[in-house]
C-alpha positions in Angstrom: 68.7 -232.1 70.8 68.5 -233.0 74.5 66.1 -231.2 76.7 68.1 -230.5 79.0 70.2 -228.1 77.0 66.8 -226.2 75.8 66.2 -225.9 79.4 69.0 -224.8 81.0 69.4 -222.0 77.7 65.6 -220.9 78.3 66.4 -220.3 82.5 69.6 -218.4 81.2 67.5 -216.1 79.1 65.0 -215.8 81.3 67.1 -215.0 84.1 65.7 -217.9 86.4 69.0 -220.0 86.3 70.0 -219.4 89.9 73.4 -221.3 90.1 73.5 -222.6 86.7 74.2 -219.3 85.5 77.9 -219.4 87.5 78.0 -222.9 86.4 78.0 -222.0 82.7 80.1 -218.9 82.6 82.7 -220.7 84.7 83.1 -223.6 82.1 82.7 -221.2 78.8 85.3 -219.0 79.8 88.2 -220.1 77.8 85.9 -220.4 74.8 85.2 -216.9 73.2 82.6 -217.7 71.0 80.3 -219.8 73.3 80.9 -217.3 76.3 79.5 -214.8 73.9 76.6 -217.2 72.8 75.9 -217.1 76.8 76.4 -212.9 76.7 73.6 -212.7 74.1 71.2 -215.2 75.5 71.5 -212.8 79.0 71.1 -210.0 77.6 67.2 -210.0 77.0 67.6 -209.5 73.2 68.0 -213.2 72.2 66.1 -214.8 69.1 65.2 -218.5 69.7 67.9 -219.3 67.2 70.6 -217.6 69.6 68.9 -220.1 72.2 69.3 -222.9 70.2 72.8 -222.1 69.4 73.7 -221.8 73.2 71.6 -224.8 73.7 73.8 -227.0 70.8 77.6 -225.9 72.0 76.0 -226.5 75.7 75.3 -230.2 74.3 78.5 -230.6 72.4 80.4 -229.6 75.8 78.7 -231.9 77.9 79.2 -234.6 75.4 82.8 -234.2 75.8 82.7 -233.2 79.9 81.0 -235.2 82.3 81.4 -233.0 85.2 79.9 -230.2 83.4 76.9 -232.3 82.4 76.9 -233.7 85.6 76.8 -230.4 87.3 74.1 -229.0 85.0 71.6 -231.9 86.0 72.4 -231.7 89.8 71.7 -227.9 89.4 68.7 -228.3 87.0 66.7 -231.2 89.5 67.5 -228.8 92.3 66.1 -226.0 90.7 62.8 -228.1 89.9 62.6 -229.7 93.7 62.8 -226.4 95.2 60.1 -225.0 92.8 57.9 -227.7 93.0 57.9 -227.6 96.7 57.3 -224.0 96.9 53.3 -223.4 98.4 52.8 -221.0 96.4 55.0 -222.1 93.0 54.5 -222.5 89.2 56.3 -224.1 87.0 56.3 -223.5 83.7 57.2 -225.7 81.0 57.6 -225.0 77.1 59.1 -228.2 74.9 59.1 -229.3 71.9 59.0 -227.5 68.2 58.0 -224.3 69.5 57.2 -221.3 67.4 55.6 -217.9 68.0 55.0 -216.0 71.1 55.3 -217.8 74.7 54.1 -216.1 78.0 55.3 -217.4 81.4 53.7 -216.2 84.3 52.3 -217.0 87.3 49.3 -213.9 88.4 47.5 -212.4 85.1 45.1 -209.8 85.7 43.4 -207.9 82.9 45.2 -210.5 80.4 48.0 -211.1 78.0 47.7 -209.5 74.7 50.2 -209.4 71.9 
């Protein structure tokens, strides 16, 4: 699967998408089933197989809709060039085959236990 569709469903869930959020809903709307792949991965009760699910029909669409995936990248490098230009920014990055817990943040005082 492409990055770039792990991506833009982890900033959905995490409620750091910004624009791509509109961008999404706007193009899923006339497909029930993916708009309420996008419902649950915004909801803050998603499973990392509802992300991957979001992630897939995300792919499949773009495959078949060059504007959207165009739109998505222009969105996703604008996201990443006004975060990494931030002074005081963090990026965050989580790829691959991941499994288990994941923490995000940027100031940690006292720790992260789980």
């Amino acid at each position: 699967m492409d990055p770039l569709f792990v991506s833009v469903a982890a900033a959905l869930a995490g409620k750091a998408a910004g624009n791509l959020y509109d961008i999404v809903r706007k193009r899923l709307k006339g497909d029930p089933n993916a708009a309420k792949q996008l419902e649950v991965v915004t909801s803050g009760q998603a499973t990392p197989t509802d992300l991957d699910d979001l992630a897939r029909t995300l792919e499949y669409i773009a495959q078949r809709d060059d504007g959207f995936r165009t739109a998505l990248n222009a969105e996703v490098s604008r996201h990443v060039e006004s975060s990494a230009n931030g002074e005081d920014s963090v990026t965050n990055t989580v790829g691959g085959d991941v499994s288990g817990k994941v923490v995000q943040a940027r100031d940690v005082e006292g720790g992260v236990h789980f």
